[in-house]
mmCIF file of the N, C-alpha and C atoms, coordinates in Angstrom:
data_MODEL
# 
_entry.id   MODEL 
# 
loop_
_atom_site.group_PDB 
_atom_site.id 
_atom_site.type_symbol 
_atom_site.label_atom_id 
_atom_site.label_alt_id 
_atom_site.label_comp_id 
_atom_site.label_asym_id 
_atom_site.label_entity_id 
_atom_site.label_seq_id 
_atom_site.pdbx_PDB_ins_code 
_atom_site.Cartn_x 
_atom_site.Cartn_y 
_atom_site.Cartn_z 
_atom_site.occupancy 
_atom_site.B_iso_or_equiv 
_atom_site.pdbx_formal_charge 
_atom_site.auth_seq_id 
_atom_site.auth_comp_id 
_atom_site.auth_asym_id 
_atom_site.auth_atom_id 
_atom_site.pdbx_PDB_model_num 
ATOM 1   N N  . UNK A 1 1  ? 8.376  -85.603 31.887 1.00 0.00 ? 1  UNK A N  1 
ATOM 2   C CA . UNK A 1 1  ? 9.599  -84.799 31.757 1.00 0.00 ? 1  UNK A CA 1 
ATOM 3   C C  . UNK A 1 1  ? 9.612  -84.038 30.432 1.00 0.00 ? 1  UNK A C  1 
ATOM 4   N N  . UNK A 1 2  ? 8.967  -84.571 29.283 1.00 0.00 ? 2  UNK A N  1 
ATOM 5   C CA . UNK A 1 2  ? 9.101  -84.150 28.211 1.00 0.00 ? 2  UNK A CA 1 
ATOM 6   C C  . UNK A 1 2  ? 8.401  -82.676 28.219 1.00 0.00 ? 2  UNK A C  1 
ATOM 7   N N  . UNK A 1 3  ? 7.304  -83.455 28.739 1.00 0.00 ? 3  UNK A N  1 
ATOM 8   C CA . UNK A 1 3  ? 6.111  -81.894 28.619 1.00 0.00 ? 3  UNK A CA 1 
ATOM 9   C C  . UNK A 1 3  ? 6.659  -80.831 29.519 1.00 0.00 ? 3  UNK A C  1 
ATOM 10  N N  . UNK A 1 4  ? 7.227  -81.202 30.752 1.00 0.00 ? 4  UNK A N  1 
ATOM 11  C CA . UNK A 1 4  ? 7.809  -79.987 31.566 1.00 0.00 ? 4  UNK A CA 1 
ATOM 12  C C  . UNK A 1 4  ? 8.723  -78.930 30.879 1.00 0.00 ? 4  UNK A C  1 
ATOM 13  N N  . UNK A 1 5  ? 9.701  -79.966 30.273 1.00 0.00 ? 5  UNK A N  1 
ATOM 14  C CA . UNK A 1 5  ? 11.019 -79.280 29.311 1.00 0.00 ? 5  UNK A CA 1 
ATOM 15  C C  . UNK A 1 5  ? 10.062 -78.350 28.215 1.00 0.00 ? 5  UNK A C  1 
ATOM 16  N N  . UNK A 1 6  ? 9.097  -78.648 27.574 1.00 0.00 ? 6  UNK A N  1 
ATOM 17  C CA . UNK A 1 6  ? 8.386  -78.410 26.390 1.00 0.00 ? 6  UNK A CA 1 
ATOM 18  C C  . UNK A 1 6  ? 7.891  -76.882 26.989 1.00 0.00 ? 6  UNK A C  1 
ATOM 19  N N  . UNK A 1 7  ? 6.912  -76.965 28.210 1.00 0.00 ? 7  UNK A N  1 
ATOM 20  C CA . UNK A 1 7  ? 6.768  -75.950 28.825 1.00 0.00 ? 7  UNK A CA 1 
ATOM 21  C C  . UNK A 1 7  ? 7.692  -74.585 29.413 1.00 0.00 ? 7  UNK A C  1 
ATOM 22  N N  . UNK A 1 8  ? 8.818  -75.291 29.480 1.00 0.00 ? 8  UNK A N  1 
ATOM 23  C CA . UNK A 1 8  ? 9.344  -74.548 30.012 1.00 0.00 ? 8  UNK A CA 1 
ATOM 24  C C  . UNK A 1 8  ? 10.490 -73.641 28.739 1.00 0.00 ? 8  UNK A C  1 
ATOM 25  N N  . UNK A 1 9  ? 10.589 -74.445 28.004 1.00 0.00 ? 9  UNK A N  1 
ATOM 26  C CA . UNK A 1 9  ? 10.798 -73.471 26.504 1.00 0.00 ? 9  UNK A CA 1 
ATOM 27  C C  . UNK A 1 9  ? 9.931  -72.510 25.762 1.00 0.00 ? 9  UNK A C  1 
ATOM 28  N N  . UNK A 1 10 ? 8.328  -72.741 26.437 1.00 0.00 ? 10 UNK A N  1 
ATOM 29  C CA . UNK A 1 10 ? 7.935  -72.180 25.587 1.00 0.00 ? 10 UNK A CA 1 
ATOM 30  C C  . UNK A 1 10 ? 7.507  -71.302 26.794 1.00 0.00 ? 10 UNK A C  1 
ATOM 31  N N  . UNK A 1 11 ? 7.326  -71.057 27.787 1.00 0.00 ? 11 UNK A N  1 
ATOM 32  C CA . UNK A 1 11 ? 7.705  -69.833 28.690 1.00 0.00 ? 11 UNK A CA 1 
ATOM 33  C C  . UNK A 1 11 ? 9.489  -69.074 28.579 1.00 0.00 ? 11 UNK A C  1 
ATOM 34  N N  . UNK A 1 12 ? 9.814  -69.578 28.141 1.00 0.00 ? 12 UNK A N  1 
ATOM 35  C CA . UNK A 1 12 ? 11.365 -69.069 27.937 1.00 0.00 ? 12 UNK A CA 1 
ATOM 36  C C  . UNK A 1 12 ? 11.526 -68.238 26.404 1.00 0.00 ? 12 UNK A C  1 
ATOM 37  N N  . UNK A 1 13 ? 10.429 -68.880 25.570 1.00 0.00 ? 13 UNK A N  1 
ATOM 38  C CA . UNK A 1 13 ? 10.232 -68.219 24.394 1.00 0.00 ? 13 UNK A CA 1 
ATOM 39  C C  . UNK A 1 13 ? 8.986  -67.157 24.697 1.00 0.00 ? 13 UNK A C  1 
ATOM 40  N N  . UNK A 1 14 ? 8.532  -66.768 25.102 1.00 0.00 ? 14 UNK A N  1 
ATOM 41  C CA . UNK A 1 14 ? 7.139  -66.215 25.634 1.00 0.00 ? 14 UNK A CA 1 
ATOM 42  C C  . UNK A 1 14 ? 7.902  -64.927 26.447 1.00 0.00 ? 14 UNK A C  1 
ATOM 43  N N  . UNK A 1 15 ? 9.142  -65.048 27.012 1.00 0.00 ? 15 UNK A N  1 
ATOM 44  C CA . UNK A 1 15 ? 9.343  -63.985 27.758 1.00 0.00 ? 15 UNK A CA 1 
ATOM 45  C C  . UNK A 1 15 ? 10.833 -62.933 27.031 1.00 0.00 ? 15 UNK A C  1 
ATOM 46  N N  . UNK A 1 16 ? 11.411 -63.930 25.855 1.00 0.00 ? 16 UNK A N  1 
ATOM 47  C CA . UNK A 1 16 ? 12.287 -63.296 25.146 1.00 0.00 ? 16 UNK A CA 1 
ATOM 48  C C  . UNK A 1 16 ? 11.114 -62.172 24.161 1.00 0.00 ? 16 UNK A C  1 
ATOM 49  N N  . UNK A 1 17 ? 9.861  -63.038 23.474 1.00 0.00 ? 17 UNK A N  1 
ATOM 50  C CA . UNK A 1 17 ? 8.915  -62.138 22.562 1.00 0.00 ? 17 UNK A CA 1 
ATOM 51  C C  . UNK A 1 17 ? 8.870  -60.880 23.544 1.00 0.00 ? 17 UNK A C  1 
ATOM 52  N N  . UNK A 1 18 ? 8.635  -61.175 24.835 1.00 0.00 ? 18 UNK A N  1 
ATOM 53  C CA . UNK A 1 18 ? 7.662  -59.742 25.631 1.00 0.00 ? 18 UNK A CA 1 
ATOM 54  C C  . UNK A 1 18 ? 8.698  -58.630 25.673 1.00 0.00 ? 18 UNK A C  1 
ATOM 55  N N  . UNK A 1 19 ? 9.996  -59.538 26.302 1.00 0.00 ? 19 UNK A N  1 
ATOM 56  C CA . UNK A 1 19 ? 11.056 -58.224 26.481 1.00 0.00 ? 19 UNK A CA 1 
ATOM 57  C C  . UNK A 1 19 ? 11.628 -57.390 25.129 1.00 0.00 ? 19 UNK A C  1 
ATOM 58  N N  . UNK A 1 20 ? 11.389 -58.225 23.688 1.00 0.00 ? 20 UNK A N  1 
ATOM 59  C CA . UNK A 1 20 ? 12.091 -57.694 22.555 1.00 0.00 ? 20 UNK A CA 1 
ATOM 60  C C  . UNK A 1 20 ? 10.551 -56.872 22.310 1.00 0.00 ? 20 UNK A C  1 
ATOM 61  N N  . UNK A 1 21 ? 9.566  -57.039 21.869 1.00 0.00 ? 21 UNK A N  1 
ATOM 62  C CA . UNK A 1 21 ? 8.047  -56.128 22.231 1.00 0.00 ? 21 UNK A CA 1 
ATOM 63  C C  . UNK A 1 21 ? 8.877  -54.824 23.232 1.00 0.00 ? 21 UNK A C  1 
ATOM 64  N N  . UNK A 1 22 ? 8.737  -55.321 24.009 1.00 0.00 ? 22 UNK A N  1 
ATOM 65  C CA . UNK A 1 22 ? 8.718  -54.092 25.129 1.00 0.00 ? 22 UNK A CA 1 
ATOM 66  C C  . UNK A 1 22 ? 9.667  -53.250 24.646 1.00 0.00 ? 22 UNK A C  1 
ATOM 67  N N  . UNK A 1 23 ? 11.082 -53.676 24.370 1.00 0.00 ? 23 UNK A N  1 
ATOM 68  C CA . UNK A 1 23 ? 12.629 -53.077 24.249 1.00 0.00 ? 23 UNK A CA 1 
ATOM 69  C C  . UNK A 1 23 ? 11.426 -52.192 22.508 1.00 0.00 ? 23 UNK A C  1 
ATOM 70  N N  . UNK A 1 24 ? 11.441 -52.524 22.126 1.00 0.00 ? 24 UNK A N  1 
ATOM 71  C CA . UNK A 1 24 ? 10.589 -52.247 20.651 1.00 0.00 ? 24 UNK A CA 1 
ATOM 72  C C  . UNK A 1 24 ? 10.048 -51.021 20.316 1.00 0.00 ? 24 UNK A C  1 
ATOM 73  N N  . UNK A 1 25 ? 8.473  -51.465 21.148 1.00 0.00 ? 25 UNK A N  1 
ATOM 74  C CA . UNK A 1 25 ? 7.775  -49.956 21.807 1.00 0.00 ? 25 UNK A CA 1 
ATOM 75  C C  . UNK A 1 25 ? 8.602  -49.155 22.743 1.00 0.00 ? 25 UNK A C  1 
ATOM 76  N N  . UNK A 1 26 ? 9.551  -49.425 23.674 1.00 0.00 ? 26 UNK A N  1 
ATOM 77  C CA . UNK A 1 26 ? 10.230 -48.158 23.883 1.00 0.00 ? 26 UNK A CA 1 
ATOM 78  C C  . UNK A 1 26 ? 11.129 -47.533 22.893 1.00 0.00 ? 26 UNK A C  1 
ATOM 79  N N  . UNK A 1 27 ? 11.586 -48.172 22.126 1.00 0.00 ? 27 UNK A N  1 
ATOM 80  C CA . UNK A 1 27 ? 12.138 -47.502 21.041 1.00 0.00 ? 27 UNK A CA 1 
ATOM 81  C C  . UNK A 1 27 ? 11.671 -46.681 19.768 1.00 0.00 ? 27 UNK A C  1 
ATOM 82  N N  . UNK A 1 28 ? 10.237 -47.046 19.662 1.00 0.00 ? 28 UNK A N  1 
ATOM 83  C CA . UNK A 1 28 ? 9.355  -46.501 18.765 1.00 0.00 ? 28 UNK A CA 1 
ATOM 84  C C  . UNK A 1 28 ? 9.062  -45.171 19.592 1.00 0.00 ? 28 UNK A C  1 
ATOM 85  N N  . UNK A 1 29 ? 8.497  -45.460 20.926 1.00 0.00 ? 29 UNK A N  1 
ATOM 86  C CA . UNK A 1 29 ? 8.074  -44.273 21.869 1.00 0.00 ? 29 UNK A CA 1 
ATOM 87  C C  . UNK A 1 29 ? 9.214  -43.115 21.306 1.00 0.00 ? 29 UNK A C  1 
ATOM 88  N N  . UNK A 1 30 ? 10.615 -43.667 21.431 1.00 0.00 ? 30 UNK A N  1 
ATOM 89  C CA . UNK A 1 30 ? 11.331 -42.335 22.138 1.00 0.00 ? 30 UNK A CA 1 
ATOM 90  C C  . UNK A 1 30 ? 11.382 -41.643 20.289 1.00 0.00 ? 30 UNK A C  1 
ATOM 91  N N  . UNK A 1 31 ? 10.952 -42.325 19.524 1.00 0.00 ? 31 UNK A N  1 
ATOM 92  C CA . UNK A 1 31 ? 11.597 -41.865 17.844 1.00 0.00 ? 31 UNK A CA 1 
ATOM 93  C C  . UNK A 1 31 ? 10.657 -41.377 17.636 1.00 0.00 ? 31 UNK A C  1 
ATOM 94  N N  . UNK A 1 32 ? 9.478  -41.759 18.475 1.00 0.00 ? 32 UNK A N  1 
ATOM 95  C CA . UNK A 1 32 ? 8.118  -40.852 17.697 1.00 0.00 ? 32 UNK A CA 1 
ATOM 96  C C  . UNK A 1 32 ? 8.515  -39.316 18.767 1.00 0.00 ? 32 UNK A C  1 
ATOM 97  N N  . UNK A 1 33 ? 8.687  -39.257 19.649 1.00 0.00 ? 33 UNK A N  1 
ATOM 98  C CA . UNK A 1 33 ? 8.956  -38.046 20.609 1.00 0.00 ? 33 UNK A CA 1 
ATOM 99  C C  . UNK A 1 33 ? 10.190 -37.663 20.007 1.00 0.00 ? 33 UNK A C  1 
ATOM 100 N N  . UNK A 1 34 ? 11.354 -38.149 19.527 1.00 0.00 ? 34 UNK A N  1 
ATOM 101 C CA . UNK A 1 34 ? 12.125 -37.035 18.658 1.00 0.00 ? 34 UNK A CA 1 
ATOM 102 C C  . UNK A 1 34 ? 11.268 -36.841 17.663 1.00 0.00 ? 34 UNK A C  1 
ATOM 103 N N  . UNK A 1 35 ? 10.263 -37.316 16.847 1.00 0.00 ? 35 UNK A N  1 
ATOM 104 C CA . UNK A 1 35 ? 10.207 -36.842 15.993 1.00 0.00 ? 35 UNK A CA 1 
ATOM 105 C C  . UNK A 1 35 ? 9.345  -35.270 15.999 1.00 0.00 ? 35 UNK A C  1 
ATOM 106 N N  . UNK A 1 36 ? 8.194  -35.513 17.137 1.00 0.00 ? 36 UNK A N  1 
ATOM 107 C CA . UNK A 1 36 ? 7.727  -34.479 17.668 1.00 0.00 ? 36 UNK A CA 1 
ATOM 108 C C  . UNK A 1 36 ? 8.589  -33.084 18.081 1.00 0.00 ? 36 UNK A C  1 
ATOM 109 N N  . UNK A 1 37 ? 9.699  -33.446 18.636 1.00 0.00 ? 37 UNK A N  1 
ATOM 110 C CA . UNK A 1 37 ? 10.456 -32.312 19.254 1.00 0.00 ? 37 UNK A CA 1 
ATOM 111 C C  . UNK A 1 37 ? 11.372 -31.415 18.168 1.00 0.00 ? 37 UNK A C  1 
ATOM 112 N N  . UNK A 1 38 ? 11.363 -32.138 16.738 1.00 0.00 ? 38 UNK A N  1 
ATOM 113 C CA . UNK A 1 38 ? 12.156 -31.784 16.301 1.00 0.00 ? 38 UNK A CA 1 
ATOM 114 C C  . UNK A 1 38 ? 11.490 -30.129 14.737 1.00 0.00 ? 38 UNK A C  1 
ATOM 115 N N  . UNK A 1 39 ? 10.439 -30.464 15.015 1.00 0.00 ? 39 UNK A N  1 
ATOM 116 C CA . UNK A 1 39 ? 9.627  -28.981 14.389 1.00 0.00 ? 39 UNK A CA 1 
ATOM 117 C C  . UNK A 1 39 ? 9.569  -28.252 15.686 1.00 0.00 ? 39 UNK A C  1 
ATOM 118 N N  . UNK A 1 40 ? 9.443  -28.220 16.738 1.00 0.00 ? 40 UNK A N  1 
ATOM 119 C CA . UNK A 1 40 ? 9.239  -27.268 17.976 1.00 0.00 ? 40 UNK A CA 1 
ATOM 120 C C  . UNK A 1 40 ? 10.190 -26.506 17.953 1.00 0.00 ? 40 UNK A C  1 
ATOM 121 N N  . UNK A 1 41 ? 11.768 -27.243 17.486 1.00 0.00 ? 41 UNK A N  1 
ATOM 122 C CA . UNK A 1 41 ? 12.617 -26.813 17.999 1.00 0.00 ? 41 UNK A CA 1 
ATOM 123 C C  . UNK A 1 41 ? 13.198 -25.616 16.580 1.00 0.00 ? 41 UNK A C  1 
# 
C-alpha cells in the first residue's frame, strides 16, 4: 500500500511538472512571437 500511494504521488507530481512545462513553453512561444511581430509592425 505504501509503495502504491508513493507511486501514485509521484505520477501526480510528474504530471503537475509536464502541464506547468507545457503552460510555460506556450507562454514563452506566444512572447517570443510578440516579440517578432512587434518591429514588422
Amino acid at each position: 500500500m505504501i509503495y502504491r500511494n508513493l507511486i501514485k504521488q509521484i505520477l501526480e507530481f510528474s504530471n503537475v511538472v509536464k502541464r506547468w512545462f507545457l503552460i510555460r513553453t506556450l507562454y514563452n512561444a506566444l512572447s517570443f512571437f510578440d516579440f517578432i511581430k512587434v518591429p514588422l509592425y
